[in-house]
C-alpha positions in Angstrom: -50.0 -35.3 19.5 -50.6 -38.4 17.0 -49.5 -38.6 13.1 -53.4 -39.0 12.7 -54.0 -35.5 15.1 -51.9 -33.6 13.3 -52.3 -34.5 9.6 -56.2 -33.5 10.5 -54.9 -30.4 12.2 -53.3 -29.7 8.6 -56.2 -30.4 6.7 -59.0 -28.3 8.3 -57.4 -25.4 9.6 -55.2 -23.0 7.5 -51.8 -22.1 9.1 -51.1 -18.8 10.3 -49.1 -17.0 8.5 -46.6 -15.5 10.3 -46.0 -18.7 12.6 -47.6 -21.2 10.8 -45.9 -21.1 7.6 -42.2 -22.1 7.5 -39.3 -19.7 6.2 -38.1 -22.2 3.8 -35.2 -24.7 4.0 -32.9 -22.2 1.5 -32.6 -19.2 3.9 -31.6 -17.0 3.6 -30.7 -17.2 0.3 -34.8 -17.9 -1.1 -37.0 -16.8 1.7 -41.1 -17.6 1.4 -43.1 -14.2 2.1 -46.5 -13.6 2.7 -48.0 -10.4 1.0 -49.9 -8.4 2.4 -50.0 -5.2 -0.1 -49.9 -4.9 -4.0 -49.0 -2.2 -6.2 -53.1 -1.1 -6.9 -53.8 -0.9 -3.4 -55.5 2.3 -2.1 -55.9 0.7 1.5 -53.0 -0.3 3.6 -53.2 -3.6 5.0 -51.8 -5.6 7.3 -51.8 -9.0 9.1 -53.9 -9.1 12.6 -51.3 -10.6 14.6 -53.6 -12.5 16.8 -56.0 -13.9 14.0 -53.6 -14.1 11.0 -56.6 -12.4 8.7 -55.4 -9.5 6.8 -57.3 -6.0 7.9 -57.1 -2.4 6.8 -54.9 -0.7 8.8 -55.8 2.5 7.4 -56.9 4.1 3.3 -54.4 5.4 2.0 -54.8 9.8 2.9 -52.3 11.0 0.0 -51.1 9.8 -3.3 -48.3 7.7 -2.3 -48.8 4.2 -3.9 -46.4 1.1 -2.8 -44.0 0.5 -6.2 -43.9 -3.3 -5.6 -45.4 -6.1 -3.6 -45.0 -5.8 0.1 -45.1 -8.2 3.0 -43.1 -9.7 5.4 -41.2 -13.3 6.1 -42.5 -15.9 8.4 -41.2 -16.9 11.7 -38.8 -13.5 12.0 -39.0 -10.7 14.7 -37.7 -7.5 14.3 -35.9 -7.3 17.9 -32.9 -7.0 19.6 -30.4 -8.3 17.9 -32.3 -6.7 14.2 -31.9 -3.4 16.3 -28.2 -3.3 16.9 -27.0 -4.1 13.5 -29.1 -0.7 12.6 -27.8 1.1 16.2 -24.5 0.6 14.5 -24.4 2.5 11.5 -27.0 5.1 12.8 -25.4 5.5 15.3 -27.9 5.8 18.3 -30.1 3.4 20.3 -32.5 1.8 18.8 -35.4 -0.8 19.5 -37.1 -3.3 17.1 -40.2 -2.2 16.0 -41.9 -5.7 17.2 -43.2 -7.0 13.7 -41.9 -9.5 11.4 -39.1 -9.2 9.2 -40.9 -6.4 6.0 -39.5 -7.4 2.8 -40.3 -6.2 -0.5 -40.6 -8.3 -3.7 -40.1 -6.9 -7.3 -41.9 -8.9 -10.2 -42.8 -7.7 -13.6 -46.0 -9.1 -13.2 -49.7 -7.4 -11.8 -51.1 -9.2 -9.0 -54.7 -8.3 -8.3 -54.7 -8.8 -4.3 -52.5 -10.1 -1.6 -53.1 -12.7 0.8 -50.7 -15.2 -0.7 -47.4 -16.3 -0.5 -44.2 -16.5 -3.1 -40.4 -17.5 -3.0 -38.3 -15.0 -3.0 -34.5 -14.2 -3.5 -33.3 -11.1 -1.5 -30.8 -8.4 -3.0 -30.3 -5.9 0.0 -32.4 -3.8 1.7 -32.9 -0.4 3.2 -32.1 0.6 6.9 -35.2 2.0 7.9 -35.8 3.9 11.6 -38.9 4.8 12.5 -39.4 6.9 15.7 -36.5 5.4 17.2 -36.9 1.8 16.1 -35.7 -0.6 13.9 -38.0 -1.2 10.7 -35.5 -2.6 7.9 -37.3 -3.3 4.4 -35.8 -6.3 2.6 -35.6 -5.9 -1.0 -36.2 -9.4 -3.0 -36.8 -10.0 -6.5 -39.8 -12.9 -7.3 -38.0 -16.4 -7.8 -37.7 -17.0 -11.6 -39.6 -13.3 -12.5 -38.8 -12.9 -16.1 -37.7 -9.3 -15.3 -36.1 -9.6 -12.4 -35.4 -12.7 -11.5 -31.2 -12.6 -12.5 -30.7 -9.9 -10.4 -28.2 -11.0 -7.4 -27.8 -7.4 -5.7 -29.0 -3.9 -4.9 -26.2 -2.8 -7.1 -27.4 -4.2 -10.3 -31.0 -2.7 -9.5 -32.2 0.0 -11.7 -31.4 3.5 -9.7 -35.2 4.6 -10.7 -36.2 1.3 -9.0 -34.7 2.3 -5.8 -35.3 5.8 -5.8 -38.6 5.2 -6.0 -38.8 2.7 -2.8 -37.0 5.1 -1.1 -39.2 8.0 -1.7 -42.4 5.7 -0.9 -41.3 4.7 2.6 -39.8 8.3 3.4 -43.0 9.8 2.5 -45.9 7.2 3.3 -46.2 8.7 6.8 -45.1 11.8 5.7 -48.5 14.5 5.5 -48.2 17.7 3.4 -48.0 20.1 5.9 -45.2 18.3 8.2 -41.9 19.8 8.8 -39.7 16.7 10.3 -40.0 13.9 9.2 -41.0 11.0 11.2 -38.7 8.3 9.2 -35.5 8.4 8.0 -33.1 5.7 5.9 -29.6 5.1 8.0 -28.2 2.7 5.0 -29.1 1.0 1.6 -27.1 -2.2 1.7 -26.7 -5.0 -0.7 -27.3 -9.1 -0.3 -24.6 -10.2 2.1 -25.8 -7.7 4.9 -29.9 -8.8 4.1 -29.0 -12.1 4.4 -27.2 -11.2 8.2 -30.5 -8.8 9.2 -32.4 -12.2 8.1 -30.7 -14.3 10.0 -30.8 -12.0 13.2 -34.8 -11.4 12.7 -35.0 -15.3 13.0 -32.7 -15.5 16.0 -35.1 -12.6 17.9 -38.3 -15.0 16.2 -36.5 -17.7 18.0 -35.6 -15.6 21.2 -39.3 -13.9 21.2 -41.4 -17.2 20.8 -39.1 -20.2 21.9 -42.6 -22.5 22.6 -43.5 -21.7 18.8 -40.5 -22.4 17.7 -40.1 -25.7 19.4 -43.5 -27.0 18.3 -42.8 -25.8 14.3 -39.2 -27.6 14.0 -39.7 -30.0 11.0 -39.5 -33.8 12.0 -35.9 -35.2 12.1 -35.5 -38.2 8.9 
């Protein structure tokens, strides 16, 4: 492909977003995300993997409402190598659940939709397991948020904060009449061990789409 090919290739057609648009150069330590949901949403979406549109994956059936923005970070894969680091403190076998790295992003600021992507700083993270797989939820604070921005840790996050993240993903498959619940939370763990669940979700990117990979390395000088 020439210089001329793909600098028109840039121009006319928008990138996908989960292998289109690069991780960043500071990652783990400032990841980009891509959000899909935000706090006011009374529809679940997601990305369609084979499009890279957003689409409602379902309305929202009870009164659980998403307490930050939610998304996930390009060019990661929830697989193999994501799934042993959570086998080992739950204890059990466990898969990847085949999606890209989740992450939520804290901000004192309202955002009307999603669709867009922001630089983020991650702090830890919640071991999530979902029917037997690996879902982990990276918890990131907005890059430069006036509110949250300082924050380096899960440990210096307000226990409200957390509680109420918690609580949302225990509970957002959860209907009123269940008796087990179909997801649990193995861990909470702070920045050193997102950043290693980061870097494992890119190695199982890597592992899971090595032609993608190849063709999206940034140009060398």
């Amino acid at each position: 492909m020439t210089d001329e090919t793909q600098n028109l290739i840039e121009i006319l057609f928008q990138p996908h977003p989960w292998h289109g648009v690069a991780i960043g150069r500071d990652a783990p330590e400032v990841v980009t995300v891509y959000i899909e949901i935000v706090p006011s949403d009374t529809v679940k979406y997601e990305l369609d993997k084979a499009t890279g549109f957003l689409k409602v994956d379902r309305p929202q059936q009870f009164s659980s409402a998403c307490p930050s923005l939610y998304g996930f970070v390009p060019q990661t894969y929830c697989g193999p190598r994501v799934a042993e680091l959570g086998a080992r403190v739950a204890g059990k076998a466990l898969i990847g659940d085949g999606d890209p790295l989740d992450i939520c992003v804290l901000s004192e600021k309202a955002f009307s939709h999603g669709g867009f992507l922001l630089q983020a700083v991650p702090i830890g993270g919640l071991r999530v397991i979902d029917r037997g797989e690996a879902d982990d939820k990276i918890i990131a604070v907005l890059k430069d948020d006036v509110a949250f921005g300082k924050l380096t840790d899960l440990a210096e996050m307000a226990s409200a904060q957390l509680e109420r993240l918690k609580h949302y993903f225990l509970t957002y498959k959860l209907a009123p009449d269940a008796i087990n619940r179909p997801v649990e939370i193995a861990e909470v763990y702070g920045h050193e061990e997102a950043r290693r669940v980061i870097e494992a979700s890119r190695a199982d990117y890597r592992e899971r789409f090595p032609r993608a990979t190849e063709l999206l390395q940034p140009p060398i000088g």
